[in-house]
C-alpha positions as CSV (number, residue, x, y, z in Angstrom):
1,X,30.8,-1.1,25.8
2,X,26.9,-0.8,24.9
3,X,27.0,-4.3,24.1
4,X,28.5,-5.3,26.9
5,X,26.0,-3.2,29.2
6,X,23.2,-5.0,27.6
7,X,24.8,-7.9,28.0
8,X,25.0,-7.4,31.9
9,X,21.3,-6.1,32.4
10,X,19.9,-9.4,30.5
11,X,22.5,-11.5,33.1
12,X,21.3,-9.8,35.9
13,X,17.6,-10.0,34.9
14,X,17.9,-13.8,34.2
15,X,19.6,-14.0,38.0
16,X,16.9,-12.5,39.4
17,X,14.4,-14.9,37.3
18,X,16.1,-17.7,38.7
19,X,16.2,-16.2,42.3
20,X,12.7,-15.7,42.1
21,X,11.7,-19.5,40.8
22,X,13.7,-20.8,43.9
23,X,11.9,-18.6,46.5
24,X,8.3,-18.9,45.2
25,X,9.0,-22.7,45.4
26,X,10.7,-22.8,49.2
27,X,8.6,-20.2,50.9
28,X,5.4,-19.5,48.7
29,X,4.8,-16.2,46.2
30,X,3.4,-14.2,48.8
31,X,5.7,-15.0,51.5
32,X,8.4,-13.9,49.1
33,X,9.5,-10.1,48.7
34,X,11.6,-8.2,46.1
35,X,14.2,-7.8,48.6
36,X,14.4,-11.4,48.7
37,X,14.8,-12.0,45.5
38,X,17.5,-9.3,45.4
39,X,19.6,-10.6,48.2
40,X,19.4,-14.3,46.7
41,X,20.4,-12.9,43.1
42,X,23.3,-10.7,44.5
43,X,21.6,-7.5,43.2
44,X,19.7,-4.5,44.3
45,X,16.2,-4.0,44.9
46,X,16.8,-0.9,42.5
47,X,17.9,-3.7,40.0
48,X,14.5,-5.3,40.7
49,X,12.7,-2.3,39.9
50,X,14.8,-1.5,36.6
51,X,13.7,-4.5,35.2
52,X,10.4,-5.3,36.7
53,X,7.8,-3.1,38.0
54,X,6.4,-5.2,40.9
55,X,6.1,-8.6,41.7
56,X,3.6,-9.6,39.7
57,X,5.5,-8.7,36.6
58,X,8.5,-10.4,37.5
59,X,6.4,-13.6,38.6
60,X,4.3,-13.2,34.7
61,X,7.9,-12.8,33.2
62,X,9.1,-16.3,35.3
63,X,6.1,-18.0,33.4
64,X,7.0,-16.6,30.1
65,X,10.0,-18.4,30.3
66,X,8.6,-22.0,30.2
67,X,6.1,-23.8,28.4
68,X,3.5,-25.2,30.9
69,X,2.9,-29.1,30.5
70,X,0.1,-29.9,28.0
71,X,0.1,-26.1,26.8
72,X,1.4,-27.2,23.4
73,X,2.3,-31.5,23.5
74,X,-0.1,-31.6,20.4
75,X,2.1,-29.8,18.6
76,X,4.5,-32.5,18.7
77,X,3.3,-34.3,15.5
78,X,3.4,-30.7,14.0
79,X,7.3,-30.6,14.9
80,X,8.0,-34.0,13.1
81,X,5.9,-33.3,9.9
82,X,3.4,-35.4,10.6
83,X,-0.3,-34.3,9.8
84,X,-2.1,-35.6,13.1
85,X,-6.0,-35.1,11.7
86,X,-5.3,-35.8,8.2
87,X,-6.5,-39.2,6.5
88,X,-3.5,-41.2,7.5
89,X,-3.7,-39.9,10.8
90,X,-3.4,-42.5,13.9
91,X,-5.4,-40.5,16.3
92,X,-4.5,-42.6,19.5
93,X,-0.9,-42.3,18.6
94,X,-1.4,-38.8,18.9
95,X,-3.0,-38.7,21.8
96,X,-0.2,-41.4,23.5
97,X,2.6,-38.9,22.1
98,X,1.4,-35.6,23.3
99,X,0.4,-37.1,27.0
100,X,3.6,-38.8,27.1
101,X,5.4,-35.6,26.0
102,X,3.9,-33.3,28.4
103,X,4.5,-35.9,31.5
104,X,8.4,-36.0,30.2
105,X,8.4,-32.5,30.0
106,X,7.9,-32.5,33.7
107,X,10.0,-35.2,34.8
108,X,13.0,-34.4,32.6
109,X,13.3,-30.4,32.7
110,X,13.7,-29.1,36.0
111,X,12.7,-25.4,35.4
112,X,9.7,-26.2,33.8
113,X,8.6,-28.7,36.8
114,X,10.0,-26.1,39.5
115,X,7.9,-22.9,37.7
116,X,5.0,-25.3,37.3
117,X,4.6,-26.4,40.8
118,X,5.3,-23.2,41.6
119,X,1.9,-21.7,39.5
120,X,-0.5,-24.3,41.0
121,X,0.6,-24.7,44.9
122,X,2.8,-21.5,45.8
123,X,0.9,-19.2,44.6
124,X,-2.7,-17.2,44.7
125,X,-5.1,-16.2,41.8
126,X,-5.1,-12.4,43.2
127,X,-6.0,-10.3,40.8
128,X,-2.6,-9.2,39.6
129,X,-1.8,-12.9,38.8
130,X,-4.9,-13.0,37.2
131,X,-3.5,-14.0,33.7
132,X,-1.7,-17.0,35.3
133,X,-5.1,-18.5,36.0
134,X,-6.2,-17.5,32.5
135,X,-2.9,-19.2,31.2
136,X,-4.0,-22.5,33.0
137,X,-7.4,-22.3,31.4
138,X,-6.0,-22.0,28.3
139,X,-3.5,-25.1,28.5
140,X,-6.4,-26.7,29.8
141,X,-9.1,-25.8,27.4
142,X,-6.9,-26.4,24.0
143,X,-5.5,-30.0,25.4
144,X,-9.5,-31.2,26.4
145,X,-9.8,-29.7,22.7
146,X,-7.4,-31.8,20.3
147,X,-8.3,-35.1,22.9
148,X,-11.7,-34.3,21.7
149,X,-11.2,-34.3,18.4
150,X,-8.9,-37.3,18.5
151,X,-11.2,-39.2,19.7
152,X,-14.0,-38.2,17.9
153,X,-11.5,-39.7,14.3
154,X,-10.8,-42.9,16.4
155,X,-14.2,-43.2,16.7
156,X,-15.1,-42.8,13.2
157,X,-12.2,-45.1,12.1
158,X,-12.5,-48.0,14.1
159,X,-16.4,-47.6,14.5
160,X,-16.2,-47.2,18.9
161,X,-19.1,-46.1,20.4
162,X,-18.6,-44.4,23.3
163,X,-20.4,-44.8,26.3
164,X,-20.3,-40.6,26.9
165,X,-19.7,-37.4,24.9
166,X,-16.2,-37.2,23.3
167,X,-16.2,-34.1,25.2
168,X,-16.6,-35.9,28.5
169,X,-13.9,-38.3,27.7
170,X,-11.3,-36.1,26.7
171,X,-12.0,-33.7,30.4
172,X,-11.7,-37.7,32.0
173,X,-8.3,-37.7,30.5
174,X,-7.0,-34.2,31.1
175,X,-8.2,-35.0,34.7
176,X,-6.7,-38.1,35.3
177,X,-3.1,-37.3,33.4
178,X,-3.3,-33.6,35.8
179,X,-3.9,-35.7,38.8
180,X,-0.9,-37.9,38.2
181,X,1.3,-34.8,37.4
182,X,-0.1,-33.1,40.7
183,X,0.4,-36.3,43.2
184,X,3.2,-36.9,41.2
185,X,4.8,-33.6,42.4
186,X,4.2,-33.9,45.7
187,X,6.5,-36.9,46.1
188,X,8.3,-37.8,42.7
189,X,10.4,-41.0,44.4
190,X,6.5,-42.4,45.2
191,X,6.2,-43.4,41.6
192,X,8.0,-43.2,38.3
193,X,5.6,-40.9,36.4
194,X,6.6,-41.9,32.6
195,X,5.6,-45.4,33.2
196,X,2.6,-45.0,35.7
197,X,1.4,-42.7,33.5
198,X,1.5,-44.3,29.8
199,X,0.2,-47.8,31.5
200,X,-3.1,-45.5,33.2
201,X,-3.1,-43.9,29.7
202,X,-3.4,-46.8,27.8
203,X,-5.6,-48.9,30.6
204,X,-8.0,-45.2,29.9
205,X,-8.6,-45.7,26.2
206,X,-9.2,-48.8,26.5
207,X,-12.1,-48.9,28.5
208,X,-13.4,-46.5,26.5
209,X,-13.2,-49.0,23.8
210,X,-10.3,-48.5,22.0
211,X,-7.4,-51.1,21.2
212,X,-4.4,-51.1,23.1
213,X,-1.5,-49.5,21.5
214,X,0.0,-53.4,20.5
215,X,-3.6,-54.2,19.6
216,X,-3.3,-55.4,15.4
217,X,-6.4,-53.3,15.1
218,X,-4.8,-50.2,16.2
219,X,-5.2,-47.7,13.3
């Protein structure tokens, strides 16, 4: 019977989760009240409040559920036993995979595309969602990071000079892959992101000076 109790809360919490993602995306965070979300999940607001103090707390635990785009593609080399900085590492390859991954993250899993539009256009930095904005930094800040030091080993192994800081570069390419994701969201039948991604991508690198990724000189 205690098992079974449990079981209930956690299906009743994840209903309101999922309540909550749909509102925040039709009518906006703020727009959207906890008597909303109740009505949409079939529950309580006394439900609401047994699991979640206020709103901000249910909208932080929404985020905990996904993993924001670019908040951990790097680690995709890490999954597949690949050493992405070590001595046979192909730095631009890395770079191509994590981009790639995080732009099929959002076209291929819906919650993860619905929670993230939600965090960047339904929703205000108030203070009590302050942590979402420091989540965004953070995805931001360690992606510019690994791009950085990607390029700074493609550099080194193909001797490229580039034309600006590494550091430079690798904001350039957080900025332009972002801007694709964002435009991207606001009408997804105006272009097929996978594809107009990887080819801005590539067309990127290479004008910093790298190969192409069916150049024979690619490391």
């Amino acid at each position: 019977m205690v098992r079974r109790t449990k079981e209930e809360a956690l299906a009743t919490r994840h209903k309101l989760l999922d309540a909550a993602e749909q509102l925040f995306l039709a009518q906006g965070v703020s727009r959207t009240s906890l008597q909303d979300i109740a009505r949409r999940a079939g529950a309580t607001r006394g439900a609401v409040y047994w699991h979640f103090k206020d709103k901000a707390d249910l909208f932080n635990a929404m985020m905990e559920r996904v993993t924001l785009p670019m908040e951990q593609s790097f680690d995709v080399d890490a999954h597949n036993g690949a050493a992405p900085h070590g001595p046979d590492a192909n730095p631009l390859d890395h770079i191509r995979r994590a981009t790639l991954k995080a732009l099929s993250q959002i076209v291929n899993d819906a919650r993860t595309r619905c929670v993230f539009e939600v965090a960047t256009h339904k929703v205000e930095y108030v203070e009590e969602l302050h942590a979402v904005r420091l989540r965004h930094l953070a995805a931001r800040d360690g992606f510019v990071q690994r791009v950085e030091q990607s390029l700074g080993m493609a550099t080194r192994q193909l001797n490229v000079t580039l034309a600006m800081p590494a550091s430079t570069a690798a904001q350039g390419l957080h900025a332009l892959i972002d801007g694709l994701i964002q435009n991207w969201l606001l009408n997804p039948e105006a272009f097929d992101l996978l594809e107009v991604g990887q080819c801005v991508m590539n067309a990127y690198l290479k004008g910093l000076g790298f190969p192409g990724p069916q150049d024979k000189n690619t490391p």
